[in-house]
mmCIF file of the N, C-alpha and C atoms, coordinates in Angstrom:
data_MODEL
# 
_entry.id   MODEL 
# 
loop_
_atom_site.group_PDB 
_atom_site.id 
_atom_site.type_symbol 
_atom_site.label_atom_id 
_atom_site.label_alt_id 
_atom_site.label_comp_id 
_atom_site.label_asym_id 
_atom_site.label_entity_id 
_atom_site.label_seq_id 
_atom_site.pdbx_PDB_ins_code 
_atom_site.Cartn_x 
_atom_site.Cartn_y 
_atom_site.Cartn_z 
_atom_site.occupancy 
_atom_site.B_iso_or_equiv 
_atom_site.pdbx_formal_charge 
_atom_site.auth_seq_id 
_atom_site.auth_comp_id 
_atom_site.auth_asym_id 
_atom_site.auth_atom_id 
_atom_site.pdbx_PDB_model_num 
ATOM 1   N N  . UNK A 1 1  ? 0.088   -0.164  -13.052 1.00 0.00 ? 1  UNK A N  1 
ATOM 2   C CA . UNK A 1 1  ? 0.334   -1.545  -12.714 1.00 0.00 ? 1  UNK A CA 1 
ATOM 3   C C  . UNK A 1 1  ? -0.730  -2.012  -11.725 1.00 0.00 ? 1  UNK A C  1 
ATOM 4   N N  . UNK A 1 2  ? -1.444  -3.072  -11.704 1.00 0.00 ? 2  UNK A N  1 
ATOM 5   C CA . UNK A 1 2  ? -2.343  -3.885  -11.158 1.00 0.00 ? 2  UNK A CA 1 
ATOM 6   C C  . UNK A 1 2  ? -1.577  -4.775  -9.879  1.00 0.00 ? 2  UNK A C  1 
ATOM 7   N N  . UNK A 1 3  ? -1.699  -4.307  -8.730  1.00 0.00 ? 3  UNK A N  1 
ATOM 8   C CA . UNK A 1 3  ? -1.079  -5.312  -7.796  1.00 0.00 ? 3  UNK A CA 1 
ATOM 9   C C  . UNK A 1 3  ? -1.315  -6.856  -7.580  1.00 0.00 ? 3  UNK A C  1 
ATOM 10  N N  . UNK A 1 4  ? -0.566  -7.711  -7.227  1.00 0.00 ? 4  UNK A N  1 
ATOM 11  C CA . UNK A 1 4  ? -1.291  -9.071  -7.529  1.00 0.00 ? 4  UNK A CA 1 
ATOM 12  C C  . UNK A 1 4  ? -0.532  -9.797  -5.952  1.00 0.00 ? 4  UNK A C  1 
ATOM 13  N N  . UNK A 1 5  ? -1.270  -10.776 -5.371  1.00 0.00 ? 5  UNK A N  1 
ATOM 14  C CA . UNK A 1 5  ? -0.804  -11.177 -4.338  1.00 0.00 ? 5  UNK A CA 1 
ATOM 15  C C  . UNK A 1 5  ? 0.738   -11.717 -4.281  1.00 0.00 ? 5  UNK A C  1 
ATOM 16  N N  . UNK A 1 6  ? 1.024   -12.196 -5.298  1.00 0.00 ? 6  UNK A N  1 
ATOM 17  C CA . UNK A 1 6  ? 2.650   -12.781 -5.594  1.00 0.00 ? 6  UNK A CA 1 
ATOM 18  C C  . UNK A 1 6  ? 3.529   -11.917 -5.278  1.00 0.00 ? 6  UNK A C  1 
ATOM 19  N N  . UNK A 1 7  ? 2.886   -9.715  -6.329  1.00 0.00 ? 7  UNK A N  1 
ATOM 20  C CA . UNK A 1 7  ? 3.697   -8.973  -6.185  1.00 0.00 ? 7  UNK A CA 1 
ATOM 21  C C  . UNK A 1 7  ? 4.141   -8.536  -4.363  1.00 0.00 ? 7  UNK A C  1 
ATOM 22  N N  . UNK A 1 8  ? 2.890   -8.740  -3.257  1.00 0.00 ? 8  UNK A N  1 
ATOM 23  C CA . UNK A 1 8  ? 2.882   -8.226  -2.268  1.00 0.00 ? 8  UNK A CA 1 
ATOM 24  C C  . UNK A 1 8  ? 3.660   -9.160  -1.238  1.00 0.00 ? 8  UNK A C  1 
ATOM 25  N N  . UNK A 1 9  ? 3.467   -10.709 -1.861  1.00 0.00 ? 9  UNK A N  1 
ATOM 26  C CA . UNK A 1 9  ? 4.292   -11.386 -0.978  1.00 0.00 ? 9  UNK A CA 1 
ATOM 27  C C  . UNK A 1 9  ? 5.792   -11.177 -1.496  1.00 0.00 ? 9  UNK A C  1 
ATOM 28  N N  . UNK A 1 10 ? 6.337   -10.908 -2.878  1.00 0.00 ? 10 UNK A N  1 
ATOM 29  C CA . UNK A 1 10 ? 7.386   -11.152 -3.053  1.00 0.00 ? 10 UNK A CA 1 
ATOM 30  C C  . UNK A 1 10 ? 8.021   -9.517  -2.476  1.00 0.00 ? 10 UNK A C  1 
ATOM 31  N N  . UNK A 1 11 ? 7.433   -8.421  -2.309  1.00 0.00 ? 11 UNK A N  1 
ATOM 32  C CA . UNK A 1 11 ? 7.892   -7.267  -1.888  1.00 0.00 ? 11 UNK A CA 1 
ATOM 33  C C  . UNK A 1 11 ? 8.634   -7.217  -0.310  1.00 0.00 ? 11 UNK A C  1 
ATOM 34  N N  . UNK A 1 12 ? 9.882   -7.123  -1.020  1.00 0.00 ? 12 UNK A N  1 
ATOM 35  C CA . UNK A 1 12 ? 11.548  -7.118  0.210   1.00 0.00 ? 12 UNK A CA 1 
ATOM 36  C C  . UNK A 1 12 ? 11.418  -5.743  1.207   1.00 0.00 ? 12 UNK A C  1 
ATOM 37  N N  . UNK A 1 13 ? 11.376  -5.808  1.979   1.00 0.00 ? 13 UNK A N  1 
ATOM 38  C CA . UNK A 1 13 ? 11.925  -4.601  2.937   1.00 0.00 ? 13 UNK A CA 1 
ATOM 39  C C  . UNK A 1 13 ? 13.556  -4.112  2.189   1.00 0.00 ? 13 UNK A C  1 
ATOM 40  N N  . UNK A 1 14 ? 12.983  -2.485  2.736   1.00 0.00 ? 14 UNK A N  1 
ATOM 41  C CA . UNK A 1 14 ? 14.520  -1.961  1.943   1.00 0.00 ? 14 UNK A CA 1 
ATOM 42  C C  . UNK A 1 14 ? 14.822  -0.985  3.495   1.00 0.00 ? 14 UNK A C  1 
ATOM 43  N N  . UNK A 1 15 ? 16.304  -0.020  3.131   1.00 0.00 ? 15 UNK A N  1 
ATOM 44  C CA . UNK A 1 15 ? 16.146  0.734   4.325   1.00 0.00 ? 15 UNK A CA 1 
ATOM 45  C C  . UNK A 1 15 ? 15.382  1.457   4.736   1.00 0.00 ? 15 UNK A C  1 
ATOM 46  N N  . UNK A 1 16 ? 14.273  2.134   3.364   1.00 0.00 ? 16 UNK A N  1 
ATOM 47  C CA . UNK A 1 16 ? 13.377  3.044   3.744   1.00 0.00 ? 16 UNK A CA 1 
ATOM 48  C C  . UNK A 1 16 ? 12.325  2.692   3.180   1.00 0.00 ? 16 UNK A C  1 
ATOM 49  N N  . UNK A 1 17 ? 11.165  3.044   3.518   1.00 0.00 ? 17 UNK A N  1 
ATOM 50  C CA . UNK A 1 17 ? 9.909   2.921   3.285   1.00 0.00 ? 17 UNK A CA 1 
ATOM 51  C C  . UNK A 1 17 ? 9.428   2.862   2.096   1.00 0.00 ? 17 UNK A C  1 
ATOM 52  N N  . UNK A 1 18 ? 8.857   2.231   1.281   1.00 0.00 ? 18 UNK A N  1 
ATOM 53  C CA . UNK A 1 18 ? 8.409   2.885   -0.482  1.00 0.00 ? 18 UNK A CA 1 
ATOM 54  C C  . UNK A 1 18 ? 7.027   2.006   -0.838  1.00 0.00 ? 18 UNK A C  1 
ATOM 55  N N  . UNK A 1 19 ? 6.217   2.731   -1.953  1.00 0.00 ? 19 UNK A N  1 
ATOM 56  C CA . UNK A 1 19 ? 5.077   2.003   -2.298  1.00 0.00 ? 19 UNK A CA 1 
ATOM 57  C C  . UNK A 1 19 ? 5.367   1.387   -3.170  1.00 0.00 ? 19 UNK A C  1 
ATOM 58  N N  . UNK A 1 20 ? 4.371   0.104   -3.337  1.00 0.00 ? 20 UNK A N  1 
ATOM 59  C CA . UNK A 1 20 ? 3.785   -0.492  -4.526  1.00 0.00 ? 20 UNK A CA 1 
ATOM 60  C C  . UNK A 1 20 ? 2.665   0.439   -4.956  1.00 0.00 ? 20 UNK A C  1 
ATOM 61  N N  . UNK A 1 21 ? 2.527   0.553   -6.173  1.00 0.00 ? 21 UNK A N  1 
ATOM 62  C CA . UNK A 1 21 ? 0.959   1.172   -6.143  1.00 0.00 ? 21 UNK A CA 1 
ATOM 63  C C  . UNK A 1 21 ? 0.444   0.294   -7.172  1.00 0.00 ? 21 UNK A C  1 
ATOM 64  N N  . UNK A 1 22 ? -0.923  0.637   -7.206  1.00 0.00 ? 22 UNK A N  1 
ATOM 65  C CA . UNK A 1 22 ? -1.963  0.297   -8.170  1.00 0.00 ? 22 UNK A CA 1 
ATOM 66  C C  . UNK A 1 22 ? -2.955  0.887   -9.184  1.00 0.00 ? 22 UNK A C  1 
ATOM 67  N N  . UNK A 1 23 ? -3.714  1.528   -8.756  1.00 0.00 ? 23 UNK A N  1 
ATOM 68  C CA . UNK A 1 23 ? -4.224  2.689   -9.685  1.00 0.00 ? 23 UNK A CA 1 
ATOM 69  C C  . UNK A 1 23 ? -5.438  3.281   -8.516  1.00 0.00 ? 23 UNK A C  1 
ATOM 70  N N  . UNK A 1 24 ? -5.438  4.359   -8.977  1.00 0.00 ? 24 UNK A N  1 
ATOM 71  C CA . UNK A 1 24 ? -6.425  5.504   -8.371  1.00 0.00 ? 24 UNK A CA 1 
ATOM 72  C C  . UNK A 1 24 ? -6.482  5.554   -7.353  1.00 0.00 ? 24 UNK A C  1 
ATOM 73  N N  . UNK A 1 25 ? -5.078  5.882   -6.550  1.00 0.00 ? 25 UNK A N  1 
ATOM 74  C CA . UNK A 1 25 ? -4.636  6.005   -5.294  1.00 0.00 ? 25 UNK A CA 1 
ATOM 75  C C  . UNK A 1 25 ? -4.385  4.774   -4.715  1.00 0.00 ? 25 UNK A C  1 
ATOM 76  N N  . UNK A 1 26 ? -4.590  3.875   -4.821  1.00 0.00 ? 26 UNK A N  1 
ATOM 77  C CA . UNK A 1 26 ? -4.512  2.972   -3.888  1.00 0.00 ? 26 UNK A CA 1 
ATOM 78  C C  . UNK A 1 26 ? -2.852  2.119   -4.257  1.00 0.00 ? 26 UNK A C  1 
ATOM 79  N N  . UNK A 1 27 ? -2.287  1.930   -2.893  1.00 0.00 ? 27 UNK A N  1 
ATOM 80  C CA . UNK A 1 27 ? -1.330  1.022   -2.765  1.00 0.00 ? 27 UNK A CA 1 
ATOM 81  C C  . UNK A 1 27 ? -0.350  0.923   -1.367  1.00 0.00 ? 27 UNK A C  1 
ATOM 82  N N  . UNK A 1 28 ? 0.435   0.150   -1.699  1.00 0.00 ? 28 UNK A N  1 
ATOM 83  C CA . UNK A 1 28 ? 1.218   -0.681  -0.441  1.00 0.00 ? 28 UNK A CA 1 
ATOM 84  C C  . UNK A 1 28 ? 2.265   0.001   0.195   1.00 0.00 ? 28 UNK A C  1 
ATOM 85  N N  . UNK A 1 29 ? 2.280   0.157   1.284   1.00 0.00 ? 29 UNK A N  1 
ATOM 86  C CA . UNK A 1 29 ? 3.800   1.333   1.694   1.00 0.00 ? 29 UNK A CA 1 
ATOM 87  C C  . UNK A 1 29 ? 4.044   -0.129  2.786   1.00 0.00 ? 29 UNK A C  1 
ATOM 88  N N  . UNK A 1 30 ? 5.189   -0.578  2.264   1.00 0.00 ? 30 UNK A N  1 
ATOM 89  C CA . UNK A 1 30 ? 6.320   -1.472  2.473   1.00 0.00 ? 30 UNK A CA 1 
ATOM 90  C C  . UNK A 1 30 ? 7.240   -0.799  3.570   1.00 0.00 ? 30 UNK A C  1 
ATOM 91  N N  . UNK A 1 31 ? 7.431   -0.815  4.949   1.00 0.00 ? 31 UNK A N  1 
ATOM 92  C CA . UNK A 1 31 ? 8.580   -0.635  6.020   1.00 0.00 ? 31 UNK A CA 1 
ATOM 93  C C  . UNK A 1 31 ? 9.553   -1.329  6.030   1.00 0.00 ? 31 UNK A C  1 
ATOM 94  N N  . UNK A 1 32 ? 10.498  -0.717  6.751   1.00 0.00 ? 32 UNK A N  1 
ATOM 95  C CA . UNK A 1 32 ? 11.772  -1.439  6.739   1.00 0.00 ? 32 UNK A CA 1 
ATOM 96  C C  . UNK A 1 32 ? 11.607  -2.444  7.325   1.00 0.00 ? 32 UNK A C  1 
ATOM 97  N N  . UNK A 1 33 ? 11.015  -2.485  8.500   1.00 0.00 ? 33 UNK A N  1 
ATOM 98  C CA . UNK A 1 33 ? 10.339  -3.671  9.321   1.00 0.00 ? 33 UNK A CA 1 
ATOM 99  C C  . UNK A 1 33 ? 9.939   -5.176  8.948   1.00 0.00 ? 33 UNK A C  1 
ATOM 100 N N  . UNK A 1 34 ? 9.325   -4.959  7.378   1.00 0.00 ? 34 UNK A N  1 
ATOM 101 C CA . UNK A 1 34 ? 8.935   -5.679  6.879   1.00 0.00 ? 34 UNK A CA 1 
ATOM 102 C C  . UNK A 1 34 ? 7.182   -5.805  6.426   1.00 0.00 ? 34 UNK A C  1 
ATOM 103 N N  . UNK A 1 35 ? 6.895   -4.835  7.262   1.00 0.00 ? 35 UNK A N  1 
ATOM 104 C CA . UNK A 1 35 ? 5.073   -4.776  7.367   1.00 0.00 ? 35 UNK A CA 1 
ATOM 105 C C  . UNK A 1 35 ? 4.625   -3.771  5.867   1.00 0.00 ? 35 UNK A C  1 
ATOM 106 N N  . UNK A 1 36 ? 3.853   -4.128  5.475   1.00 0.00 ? 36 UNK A N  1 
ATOM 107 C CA . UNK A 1 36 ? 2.610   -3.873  4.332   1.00 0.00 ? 36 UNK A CA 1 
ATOM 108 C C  . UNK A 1 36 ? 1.666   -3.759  4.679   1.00 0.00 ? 36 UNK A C  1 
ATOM 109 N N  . UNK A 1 37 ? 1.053   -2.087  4.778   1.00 0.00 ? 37 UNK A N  1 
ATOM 110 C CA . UNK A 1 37 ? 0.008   -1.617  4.806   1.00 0.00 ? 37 UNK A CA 1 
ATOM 111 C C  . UNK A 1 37 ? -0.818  -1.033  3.512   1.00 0.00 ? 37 UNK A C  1 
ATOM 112 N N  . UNK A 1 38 ? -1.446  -1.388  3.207   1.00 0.00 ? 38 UNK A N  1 
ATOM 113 C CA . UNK A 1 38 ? -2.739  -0.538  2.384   1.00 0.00 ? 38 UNK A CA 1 
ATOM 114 C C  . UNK A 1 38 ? -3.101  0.977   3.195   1.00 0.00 ? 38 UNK A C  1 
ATOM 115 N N  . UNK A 1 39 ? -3.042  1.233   1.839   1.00 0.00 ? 39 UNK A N  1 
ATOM 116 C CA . UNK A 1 39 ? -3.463  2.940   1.863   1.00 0.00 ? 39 UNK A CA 1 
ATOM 117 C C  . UNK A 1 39 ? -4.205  3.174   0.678   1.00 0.00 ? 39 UNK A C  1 
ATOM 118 N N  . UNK A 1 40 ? -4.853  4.143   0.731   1.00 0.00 ? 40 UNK A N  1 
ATOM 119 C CA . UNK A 1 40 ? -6.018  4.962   -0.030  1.00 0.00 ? 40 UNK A CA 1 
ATOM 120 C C  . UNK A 1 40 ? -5.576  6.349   -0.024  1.00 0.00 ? 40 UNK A C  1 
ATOM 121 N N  . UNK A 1 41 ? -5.118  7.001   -1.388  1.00 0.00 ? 41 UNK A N  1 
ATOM 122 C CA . UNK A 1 41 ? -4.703  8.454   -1.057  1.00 0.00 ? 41 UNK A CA 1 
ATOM 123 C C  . UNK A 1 41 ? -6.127  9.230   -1.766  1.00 0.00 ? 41 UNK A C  1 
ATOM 124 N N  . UNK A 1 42 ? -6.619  10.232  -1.384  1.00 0.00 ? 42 UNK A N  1 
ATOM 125 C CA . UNK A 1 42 ? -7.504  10.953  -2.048  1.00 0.00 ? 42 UNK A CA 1 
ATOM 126 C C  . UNK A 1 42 ? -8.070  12.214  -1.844  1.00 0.00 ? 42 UNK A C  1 
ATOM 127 N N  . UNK A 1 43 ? -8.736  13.390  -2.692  1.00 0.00 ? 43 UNK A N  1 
ATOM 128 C CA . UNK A 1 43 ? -9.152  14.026  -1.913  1.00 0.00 ? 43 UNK A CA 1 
ATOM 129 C C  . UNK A 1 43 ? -10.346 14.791  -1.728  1.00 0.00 ? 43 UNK A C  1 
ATOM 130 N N  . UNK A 1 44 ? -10.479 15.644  -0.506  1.00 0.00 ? 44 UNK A N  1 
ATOM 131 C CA . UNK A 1 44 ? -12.014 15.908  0.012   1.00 0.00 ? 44 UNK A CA 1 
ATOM 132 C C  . UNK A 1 44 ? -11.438 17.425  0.457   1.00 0.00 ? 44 UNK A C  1 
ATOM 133 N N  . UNK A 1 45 ? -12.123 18.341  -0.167  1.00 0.00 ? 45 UNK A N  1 
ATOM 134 C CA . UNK A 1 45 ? -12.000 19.676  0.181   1.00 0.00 ? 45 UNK A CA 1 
ATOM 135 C C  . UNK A 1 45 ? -11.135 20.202  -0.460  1.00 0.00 ? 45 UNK A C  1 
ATOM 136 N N  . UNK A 1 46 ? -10.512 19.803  -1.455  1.00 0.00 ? 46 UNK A N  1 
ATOM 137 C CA . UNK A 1 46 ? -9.236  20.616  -1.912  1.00 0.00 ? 46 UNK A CA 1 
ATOM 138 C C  . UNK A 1 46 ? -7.922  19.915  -1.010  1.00 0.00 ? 46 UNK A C  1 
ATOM 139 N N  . UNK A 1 47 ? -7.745  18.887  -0.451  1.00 0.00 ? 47 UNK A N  1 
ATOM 140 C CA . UNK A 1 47 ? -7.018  18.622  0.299   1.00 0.00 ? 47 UNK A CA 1 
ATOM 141 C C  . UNK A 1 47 ? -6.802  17.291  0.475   1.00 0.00 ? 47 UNK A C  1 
ATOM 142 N N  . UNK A 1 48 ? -5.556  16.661  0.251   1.00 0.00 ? 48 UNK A N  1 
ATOM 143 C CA . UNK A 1 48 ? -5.072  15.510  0.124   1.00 0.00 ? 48 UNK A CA 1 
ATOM 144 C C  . UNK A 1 48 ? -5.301  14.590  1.580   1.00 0.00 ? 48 UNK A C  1 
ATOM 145 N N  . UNK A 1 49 ? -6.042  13.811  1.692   1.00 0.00 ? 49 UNK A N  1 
ATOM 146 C CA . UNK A 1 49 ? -6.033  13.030  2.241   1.00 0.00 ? 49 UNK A CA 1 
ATOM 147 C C  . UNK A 1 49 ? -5.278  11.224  2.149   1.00 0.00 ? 49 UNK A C  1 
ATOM 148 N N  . UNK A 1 50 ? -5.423  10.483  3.116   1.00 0.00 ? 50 UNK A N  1 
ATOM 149 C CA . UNK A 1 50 ? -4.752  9.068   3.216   1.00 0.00 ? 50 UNK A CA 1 
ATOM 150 C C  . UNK A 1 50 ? -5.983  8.164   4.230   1.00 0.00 ? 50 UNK A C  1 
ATOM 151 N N  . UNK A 1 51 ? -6.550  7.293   3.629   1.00 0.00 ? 51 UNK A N  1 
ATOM 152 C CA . UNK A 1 51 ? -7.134  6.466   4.727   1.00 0.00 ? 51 UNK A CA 1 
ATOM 153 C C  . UNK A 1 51 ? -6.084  5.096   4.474   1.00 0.00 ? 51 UNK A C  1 
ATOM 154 N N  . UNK A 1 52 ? -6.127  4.427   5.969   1.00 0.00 ? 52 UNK A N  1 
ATOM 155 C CA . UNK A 1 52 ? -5.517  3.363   6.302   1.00 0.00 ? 52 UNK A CA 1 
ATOM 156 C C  . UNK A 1 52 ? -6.618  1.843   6.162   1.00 0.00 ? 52 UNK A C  1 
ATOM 157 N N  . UNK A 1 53 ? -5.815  1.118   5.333   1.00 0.00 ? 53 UNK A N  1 
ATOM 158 C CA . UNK A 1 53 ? -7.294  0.213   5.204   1.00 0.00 ? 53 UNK A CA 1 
ATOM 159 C C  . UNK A 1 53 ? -6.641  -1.199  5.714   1.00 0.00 ? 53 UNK A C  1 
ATOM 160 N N  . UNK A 1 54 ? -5.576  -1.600  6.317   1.00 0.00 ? 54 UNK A N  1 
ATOM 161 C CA . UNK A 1 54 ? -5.142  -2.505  6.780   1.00 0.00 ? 54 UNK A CA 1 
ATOM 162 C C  . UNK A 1 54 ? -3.835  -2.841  6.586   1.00 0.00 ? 54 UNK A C  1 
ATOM 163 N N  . UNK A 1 55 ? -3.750  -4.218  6.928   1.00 0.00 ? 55 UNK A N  1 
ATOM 164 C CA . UNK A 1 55 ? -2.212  -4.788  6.745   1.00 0.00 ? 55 UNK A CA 1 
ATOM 165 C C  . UNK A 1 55 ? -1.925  -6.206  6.057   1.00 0.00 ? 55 UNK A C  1 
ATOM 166 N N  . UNK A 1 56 ? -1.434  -6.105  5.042   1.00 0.00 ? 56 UNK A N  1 
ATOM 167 C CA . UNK A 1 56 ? -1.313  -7.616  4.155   1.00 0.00 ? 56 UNK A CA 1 
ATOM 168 C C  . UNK A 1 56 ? -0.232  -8.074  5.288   1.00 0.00 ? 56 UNK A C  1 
ATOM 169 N N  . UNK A 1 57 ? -0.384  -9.835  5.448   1.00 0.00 ? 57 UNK A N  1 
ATOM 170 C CA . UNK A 1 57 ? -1.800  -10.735 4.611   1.00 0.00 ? 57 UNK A CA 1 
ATOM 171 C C  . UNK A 1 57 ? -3.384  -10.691 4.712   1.00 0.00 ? 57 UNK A C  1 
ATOM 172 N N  . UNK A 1 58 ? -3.541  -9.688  6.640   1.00 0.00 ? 58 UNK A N  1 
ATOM 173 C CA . UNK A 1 58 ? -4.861  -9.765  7.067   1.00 0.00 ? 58 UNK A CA 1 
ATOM 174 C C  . UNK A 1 58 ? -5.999  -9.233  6.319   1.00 0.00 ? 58 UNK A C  1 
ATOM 175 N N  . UNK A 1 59 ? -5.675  -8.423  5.578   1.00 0.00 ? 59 UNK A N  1 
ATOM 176 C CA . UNK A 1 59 ? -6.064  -7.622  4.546   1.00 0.00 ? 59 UNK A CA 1 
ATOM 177 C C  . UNK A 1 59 ? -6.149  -8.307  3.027   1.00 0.00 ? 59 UNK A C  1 
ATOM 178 N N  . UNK A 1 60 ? -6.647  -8.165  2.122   1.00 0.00 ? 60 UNK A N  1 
ATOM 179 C CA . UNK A 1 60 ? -6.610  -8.629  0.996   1.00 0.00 ? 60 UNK A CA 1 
ATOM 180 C C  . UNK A 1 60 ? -6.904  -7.907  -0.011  1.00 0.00 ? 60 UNK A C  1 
ATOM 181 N N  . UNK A 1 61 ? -6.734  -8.133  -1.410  1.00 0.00 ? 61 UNK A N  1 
ATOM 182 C CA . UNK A 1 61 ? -6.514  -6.810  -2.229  1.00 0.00 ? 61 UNK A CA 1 
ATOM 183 C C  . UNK A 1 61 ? -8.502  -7.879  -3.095  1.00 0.00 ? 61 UNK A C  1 
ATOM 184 N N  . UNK A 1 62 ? -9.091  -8.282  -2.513  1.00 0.00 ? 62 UNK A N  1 
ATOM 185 C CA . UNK A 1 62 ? -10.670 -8.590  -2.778  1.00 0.00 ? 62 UNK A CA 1 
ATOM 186 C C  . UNK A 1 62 ? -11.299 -7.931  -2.246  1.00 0.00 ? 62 UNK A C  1 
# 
């Protein structure tokens, strides 16, 4: 699934944390809080990494 700004604004806080995703690691981990961060999962060495690439709206999926 292709994330689209509609999907990120219309994404509800639940009790626990969960992603949207998109493809080839990348997607949205939604808090209870209400906050949407971008993440990047990938890896380097044999070993799973996560970079943090911001926070929708400040952030944009361009």
């Amino acid at each position: 699934m292709t994330l689209s700004v509609k999907d990120l604004r219309d994404a509800e806080p639940r009790d626990k944390q969960y992603k949207l995703t998109d493809r080839e690691g990348l997607y949205v981990l939604v808090h209870p809080n209400g906050g949407k961060y971008f993440r990047y999962d990938y890896r380097f060495g044999g070993k799973r990494k996560t970079l943090a690439l911001g926070t929708f709206p400040e952030t944009s999926l361009r």
